[in-house]
C-alpha positions as CSV (number, residue, x, y, z in Angstrom):
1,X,-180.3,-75.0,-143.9
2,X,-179.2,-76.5,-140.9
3,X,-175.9,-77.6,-142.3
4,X,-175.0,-74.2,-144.0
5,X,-175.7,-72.4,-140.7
6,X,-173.5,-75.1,-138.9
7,X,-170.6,-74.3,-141.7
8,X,-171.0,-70.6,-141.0
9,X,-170.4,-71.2,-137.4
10,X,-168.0,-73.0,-137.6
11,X,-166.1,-70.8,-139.8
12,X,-166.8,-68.0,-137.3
13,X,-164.9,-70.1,-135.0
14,X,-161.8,-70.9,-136.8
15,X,-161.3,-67.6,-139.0
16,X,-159.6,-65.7,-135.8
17,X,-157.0,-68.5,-135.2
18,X,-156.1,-69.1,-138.8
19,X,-155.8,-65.4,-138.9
20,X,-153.7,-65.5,-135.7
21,X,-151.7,-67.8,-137.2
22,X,-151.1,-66.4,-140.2
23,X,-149.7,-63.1,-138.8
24,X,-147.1,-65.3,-136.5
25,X,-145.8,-67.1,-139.3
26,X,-145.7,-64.0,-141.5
27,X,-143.7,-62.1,-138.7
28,X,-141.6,-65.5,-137.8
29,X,-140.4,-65.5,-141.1
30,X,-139.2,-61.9,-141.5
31,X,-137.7,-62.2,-137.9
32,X,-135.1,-64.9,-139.5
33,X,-135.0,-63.9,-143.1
34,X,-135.9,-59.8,-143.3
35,X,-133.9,-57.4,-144.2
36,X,-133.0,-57.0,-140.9
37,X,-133.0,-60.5,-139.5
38,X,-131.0,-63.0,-137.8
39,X,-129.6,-63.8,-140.8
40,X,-128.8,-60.8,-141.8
41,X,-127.3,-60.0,-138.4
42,X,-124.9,-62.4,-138.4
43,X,-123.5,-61.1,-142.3
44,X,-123.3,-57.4,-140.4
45,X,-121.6,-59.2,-137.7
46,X,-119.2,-60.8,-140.2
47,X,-118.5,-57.6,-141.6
48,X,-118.2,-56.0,-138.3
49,X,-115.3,-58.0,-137.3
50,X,-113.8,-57.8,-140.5
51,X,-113.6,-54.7,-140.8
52,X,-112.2,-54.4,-136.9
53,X,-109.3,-56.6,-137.9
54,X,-108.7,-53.9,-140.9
55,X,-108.7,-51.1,-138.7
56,X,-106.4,-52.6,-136.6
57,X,-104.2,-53.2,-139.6
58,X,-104.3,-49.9,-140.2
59,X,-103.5,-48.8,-137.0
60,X,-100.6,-50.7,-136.7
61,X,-98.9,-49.8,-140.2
62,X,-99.7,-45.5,-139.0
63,X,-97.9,-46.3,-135.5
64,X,-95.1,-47.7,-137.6
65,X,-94.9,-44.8,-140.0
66,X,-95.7,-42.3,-137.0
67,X,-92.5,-43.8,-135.5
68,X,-90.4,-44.1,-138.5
69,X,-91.6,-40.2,-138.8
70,X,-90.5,-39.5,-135.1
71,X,-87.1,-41.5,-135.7
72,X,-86.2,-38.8,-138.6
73,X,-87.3,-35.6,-136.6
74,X,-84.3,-33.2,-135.2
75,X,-84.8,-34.6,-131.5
76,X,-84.3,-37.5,-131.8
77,X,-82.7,-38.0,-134.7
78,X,-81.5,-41.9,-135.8
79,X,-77.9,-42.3,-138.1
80,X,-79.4,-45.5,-139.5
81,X,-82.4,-44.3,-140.5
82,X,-81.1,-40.8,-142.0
83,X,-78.2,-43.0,-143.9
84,X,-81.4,-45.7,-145.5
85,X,-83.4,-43.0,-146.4
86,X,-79.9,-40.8,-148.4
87,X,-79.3,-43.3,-149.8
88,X,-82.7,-43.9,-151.6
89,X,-83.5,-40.6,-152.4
90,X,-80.0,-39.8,-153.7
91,X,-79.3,-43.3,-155.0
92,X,-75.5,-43.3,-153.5
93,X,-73.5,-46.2,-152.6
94,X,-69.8,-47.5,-150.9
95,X,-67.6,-48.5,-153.6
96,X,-67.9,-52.0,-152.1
97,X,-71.0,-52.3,-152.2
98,X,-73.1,-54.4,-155.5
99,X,-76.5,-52.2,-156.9
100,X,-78.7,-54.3,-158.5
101,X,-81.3,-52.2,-160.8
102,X,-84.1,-54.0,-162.2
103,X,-85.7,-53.5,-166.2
104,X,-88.5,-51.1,-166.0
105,X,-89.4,-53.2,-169.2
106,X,-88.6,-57.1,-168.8
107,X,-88.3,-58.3,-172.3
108,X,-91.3,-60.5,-173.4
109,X,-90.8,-64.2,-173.7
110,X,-91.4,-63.6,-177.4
111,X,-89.1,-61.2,-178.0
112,X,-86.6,-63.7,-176.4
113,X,-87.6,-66.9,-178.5
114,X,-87.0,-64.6,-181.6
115,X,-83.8,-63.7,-181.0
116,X,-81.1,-64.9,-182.6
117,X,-77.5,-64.7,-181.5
């Protein structure tokens, strides 16, 4: 009896630690790998700057439209820029000048081994 009343105390003894333990490793763990864990904070991090560089891609391409925009308003109104933009929409050119229209439709690469002259 002596030795099973010895275990028992002894297990008394080391039950809270173990327990202790337990809990630390169990909230160590999630601390690094949880859903929202150091790991996981440097992936949002990632993104974060990622998405930073993105809006500042953005930003930039707006303030060139915004001044391509201001450039074609009555104000201030630029030749250069009124002639480009004619010249697309109406599709005009100088007798001088060479237009080179591309094939809506390039021709496959079969088409052109089959054909014949």
């Amino acid at each position: 009896m002596g030795m099973v009343r010895e275990l028992k105390l002894r297990a008394r003894q080391i039950i809270g630690p173990v327990i202790g333990m337990s809990v630390v490793v169990y909230f160590t763990y999630h601390v690094v790998q949880g859903d929202r864990g150091l790991l996981a904070l440097g992936t949002l991090l990632g993104e974060v700057n990622a998405l930073q560089a993105q809006v500042l891609d953005v930003r930039s391409e707006r303030f060139a439209l915004e001044n391509k925009v201001k450039m074609l308003r009555v104000e201030s109104l630029d030749p250069d820029l009124l002639e480009e933009r004619a010249r697309a929409v109406l599709g005009y050119g100088n007798a001088d000048e060479l237009v080179v229209v591309p094939d809506q439709d390039p021709p496959s690469v079969k088409a052109l081994a089959a054909f014949k002259p």
